[in-house]
C-alpha positions, 0 to 999 in steps of 0.5 A, a space after each residue: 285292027 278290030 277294036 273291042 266292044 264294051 261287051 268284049 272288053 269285059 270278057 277279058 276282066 279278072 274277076 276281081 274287077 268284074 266284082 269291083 264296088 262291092 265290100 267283101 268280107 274274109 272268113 277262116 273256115 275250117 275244112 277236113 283233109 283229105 285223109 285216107 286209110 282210116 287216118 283220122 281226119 285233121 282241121 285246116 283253116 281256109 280262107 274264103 272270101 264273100 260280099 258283106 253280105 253273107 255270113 260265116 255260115 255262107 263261107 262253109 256253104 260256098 266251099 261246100 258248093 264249090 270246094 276248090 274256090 276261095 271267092 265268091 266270084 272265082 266260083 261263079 265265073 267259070 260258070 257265067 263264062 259257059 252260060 254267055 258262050 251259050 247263050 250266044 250260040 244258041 240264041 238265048 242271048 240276042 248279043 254281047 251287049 245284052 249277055 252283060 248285063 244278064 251276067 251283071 244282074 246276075 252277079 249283083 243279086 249273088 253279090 247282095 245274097 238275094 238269090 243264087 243257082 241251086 246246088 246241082 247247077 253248081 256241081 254240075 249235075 247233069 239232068 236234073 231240074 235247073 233252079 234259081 233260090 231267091 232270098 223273099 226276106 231280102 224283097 221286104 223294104 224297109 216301109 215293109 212293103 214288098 219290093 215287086 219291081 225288083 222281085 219280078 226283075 229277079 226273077 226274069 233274069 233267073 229264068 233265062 239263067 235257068 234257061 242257059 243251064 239246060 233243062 232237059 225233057 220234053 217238058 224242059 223243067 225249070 224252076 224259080 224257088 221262093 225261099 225264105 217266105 215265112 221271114 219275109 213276112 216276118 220282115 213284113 210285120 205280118 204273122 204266119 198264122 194269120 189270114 193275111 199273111 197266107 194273102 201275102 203269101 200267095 200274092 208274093 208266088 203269083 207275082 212270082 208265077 206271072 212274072 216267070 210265065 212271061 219271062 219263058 213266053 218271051 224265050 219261046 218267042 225266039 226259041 220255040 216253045 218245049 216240045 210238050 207245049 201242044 199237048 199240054 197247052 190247054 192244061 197249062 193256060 186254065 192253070 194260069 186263068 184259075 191262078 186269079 181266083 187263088 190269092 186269098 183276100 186280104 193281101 195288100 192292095 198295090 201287091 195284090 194289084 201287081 200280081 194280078 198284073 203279072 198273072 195276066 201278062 203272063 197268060 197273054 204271053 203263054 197264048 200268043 208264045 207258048 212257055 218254053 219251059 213248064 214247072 216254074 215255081 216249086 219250094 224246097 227244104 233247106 239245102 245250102 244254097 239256103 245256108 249260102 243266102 243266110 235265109 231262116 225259113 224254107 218252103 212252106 213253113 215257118 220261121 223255126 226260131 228268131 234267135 239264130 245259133 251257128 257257128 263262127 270264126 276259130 268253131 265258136 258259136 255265136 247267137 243273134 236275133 234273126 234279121 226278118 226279126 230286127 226289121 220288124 222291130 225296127 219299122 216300130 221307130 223307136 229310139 235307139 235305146 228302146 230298139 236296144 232294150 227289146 232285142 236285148 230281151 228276147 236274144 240278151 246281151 250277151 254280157 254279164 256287165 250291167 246284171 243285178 248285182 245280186 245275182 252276180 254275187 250269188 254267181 261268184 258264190 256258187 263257185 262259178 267263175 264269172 270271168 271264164 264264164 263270159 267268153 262263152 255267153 254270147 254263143 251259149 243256148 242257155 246260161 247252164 250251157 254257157 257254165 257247161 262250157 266254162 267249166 264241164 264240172 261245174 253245175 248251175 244251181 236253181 234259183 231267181 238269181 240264176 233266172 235273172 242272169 240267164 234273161 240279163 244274158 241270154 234273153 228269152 229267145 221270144 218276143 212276148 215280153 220284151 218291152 217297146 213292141 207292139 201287139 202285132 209285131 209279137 204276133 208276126 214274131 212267133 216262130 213255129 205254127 201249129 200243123 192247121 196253120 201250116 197245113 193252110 199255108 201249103 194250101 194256099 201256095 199250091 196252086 202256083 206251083 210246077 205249072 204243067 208238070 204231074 196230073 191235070 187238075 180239075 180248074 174253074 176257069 175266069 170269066 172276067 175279061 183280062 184287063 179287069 184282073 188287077 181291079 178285081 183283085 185289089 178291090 177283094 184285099 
């Protein structure tokens, strides 16, 4: 009798198993029935189960992604199954063993929120562009540095993913989708605005770039390369050597470095193999597998706010500091009290308890109820909405008192005066940007977007020898 590999024996694992050693969280979600005939549409409670990781917003998003699942792994299994049956037969995975641990990579950055398949892989949408969205914030350490081993791991292991979900067309477009990149350099303690962030930016795509160039060389290498490789290979490798020239100085050294690195790997691969898939790297606007990750910026663009306001268990609304926000403030070292002090004043506390007494007294003379009032201040946007909430009829006067709960229990949703913080981590801190700032952000990412795809572009190419990149580019940040 034949005895089972490693491989084959995982095959055989409930899912539950499969998914074993990560902590999991329940949520209720309330879901619409399936009424019809112009029937009004009642709420039932639907329990969803996720890694720690997510939040209750992820759970919405997931039976949104996958309506009939009640786990995170019930939904993607039967996906993984499919993709390692695949794999095999086609020669995409080299065998058993090597399909588990792509599948187990896979499962743990779905299991750590830090990347997932977008929405037509998860609802099967035949002939679109397959796409894999990664989490940027949740690459920034904690020393604020850019995890790039893990980074690039993350993204060779999403190209073959996307490789297994099938893309079609002659050029075989794919794509990896860098989301969240306005918080990671938030997390990172870098502005938006400032030049160095748009660095940052731009050596976060090249590595990126490079990385998934050589991932698809090295699927080209055993499966050929897309049939539109001939015509548009030259096209293809002066992007690639341009790509050098493109990251702005002022990016971090060692990161700089690192995606100098990719981006010649990169290119030495493509010459020698070809790209088995073209496109790559593209942004996109908010959608839900955004909302699954819990990210808080999309494409481009800038943090929107740091104070976030959603939805929680049993329809109540909940509000906190967003957590590129948090790690930049706790890279400061403060102590646990300042730490405390400064969130409490940008996102309050959420809590009458500990306000001047008296602006309580001025609360309760108003003929507003503090007790009915503070169910309802931790999710509020402001302090007249918390009221509005407590009591429709009520109406929260005007005065200092009312300013001096409404910064005690709400905050300031800024960081500019809270306290403990240095000058430069309220400068990272500030949500939005103006339309020159973004217009230059956008600027400085587009040239390691959709490689190959759309009209040639006119590109310099690089004169200096492909070992001297890294050199090069470290030395010019």
């Amino acid at each position: 009798m034949a005895r089972l590999s490693g491989a084959s024996a995982r095959q055989g694992l409930p899912h539950a198993e499969l998914w074993a050693g990560f902590a999991w969280t329940c949520h209720e979600v309330a879901v619409e029935d399936a009424a019809e005939d112009g029937a009004q549409r009642t709420l039932f409670p639907r329990s969803v189960s996720l890694p720690a990781a997510y939040g209750h917003a992820g759970a919405e998003a997931l039976l949104a992604l996958a309506p009939g699942a009640s786990t995170l792994a019930d939904a993607v299994e039967p996906m993984f199954r499919a993709w390692r049956r695949a794999g095999l037969a086609r020669g995409v995975l080299p065998g058993p063993e090597e399909a588990e641990g792509l599948l187990d990579a896979l499962r743990l950055q779905l299991a750590t929120a830090r990347g997932a398949p977008d929405t037509p892989i998860w609802q099967g949408v035949r002939g679109a562009e397959p796409r894999w969205v990664l989490d940027l914030a949740a690459f920034v350490e904690a020393s604020q540095d850019i995890a790039s081993a893990a980074l690039a791991r993350a993204v060779g292991q999403a190209m073959t993913a996307l490789e297994l979900a099938g893309p079609h067309g002659a050029t075989r477009p794919v794509a990896v989708v860098p989301a969240n990149l306005a918080g990671a350099l938030m997390a990172a303690g870098l502005p938006y605005a400032a030049p160095a962030g748009r660095a940052m930016a731009a050596a976060i795509l090249a590595l990126i770039l490079g990385t998934a160039a050589e991932a698809s060389a090295a699927l080209a290498r055993r499966l050929s390369p897309c049939p539109a490789w001939i015509e548009r290979r030259a096209r293809v490798l002066d992007a690639l050597e341009a790509a050098f020239d493109r990251i702005p100085p002022g990016a971090p050294p060692t990161l700089a470095a690192e995606a100098a690195a990719a981006l010649d790997r990169g290119l030495a691969a493509a010459r020698r193999h070809g790209l088995r898939q073209l496109g790559l790297v593209a942004l996109s606007g908010p959608g839900l597998v955004e909302r699954l990750l819990g990210v808080d910026s999309a494409g481009a663009e800038p943090v929107p706010a740091i104070i976030r306001h959603e939805e929680g268990e049993a329809q109540r609304l909940t509000r906190s500091l967003i957590r590129p926000a948090q790690r930049a403030i706790a890279a400061l070292g403060l102590s646990p009290e300042q730490e405390r002090a400064a969130i409490a004043a940008i996102a309050g506390h959420g809590t009458l308890a500990g306000a001047p007494d008296e602006a309580l007294a001025a609360l309760a003379g108003s003929g507003i109820d503090p007790v009915a009032l503070e169910r309802h201040l931790p999710g509020a946007v402001s302090l007249a909405h918390a009221v509005a909430l407590a009591d429709p009829e009520a109406a929260l006067p005007e005065g200092a008192w009312a300013e001096a709960l409404e910064r005690h229990a709400i905050g300031t949703g800024s960081a500019e005066d809270a306290p403990y913080l240095s000058a430069s981590v309220r400068a990272a801190l500030a949500p939005g940007a103006s339309a020159q700032a973004r217009s230059a952000m956008a600027e400085a990412l587009a040239p390691f977007l959709a490689l190959g795809l759309g009209e040639p572009a006119r590109a310099a190419r690089r004169r200096a020898s492909r070992s001297a990149a890294p050199q090069k580019l470290a030395a010019a940040s």
